[in-house]
C-alpha positions in Angstrom: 80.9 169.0 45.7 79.2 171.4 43.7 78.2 174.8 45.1 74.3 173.8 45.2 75.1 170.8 47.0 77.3 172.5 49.2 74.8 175.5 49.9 72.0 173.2 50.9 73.7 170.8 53.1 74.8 174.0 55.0 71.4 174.8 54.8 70.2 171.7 56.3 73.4 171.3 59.0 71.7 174.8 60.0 67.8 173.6 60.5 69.4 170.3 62.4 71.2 173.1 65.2 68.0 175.2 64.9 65.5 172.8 65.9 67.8 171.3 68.2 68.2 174.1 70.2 64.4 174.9 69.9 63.1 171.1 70.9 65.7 170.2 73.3 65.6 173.9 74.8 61.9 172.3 75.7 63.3 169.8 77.1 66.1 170.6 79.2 65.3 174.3 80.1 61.3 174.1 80.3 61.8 177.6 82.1 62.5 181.3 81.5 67.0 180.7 81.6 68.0 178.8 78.6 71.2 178.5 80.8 69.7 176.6 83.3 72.1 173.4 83.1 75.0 174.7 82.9 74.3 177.2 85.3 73.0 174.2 87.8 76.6 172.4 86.8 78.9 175.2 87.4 77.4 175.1 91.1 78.2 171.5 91.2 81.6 171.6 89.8 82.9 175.3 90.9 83.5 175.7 86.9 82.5 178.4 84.9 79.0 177.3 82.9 81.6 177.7 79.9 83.7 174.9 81.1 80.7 172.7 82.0 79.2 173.1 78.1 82.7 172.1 76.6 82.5 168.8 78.9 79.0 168.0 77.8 80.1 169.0 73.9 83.4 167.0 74.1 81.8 163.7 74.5 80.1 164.6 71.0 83.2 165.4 70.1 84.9 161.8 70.9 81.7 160.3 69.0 82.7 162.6 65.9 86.4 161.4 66.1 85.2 157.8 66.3 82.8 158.6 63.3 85.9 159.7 61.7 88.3 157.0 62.2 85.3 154.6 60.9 85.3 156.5 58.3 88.8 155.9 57.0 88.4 152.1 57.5 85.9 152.7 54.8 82.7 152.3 57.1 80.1 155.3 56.4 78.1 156.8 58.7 74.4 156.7 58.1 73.1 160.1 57.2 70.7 160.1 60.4 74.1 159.2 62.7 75.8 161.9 61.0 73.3 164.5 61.3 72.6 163.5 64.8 76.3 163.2 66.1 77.6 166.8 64.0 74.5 168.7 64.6 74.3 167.8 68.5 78.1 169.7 68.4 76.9 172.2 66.8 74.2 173.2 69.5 76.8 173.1 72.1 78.6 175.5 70.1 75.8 177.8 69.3 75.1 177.4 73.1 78.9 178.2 74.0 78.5 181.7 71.9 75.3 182.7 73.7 76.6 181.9 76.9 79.4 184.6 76.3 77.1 186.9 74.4 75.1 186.5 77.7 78.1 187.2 80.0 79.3 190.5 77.5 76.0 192.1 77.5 75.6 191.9 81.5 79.1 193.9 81.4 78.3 196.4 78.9 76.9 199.6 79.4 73.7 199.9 77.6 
């Protein structure tokens, strides 16, 4: 892949999780806590909100594998499956480091 390739489908991966986690942000936590769900399913599980994120991010993780093994039986995703499946992981993850920036900042001294 050359390095302009490269450069702009890191640059598009990028506006998939940024628009994902400003659209669905809409739609899941309509309010002022970003956190909301996770909050709401740490005090339904007794997990950390942490814990509840990586159970909603692993089962786009299992859909990635899957993608995956298709893959090496020669089946290619589409583009939109791909962006869909990869990006959606991506917000979870971008979600998981906010949700510990959030929990380091209410412990630091400011």
């Amino acid at each position: 892949m050359k390095p302009e390739e490269f450069e702009k489908a890191i640059n598009d991966y990028l506006h998939i999780i940024k628009a994902n986690l400003i659209d669905k942000a809409i739609e899941y936590a309509p309010g002022a806590d970003r956190l909301a769900n996770f909050n709401k399913g740490s005090n339904i599980t007794g997990e950390i909100r942490e814990k509840v994120l990586f159970g909603f991010a692993l089962k786009h993780l299992v859909s990635i594998m899957d993608m995956i093994e298709d893959i090496e039986k020669g089946e290619l995703p589409t583009n939109n499956k791909a962006s869909e499946k990869i990006g959606d992981l991506g917000t979870y993850m971008a979600i998981l480091y906010a949700c510990i920036q959030d929990r380091l900042n209410k412990t630091r001294p400011f």
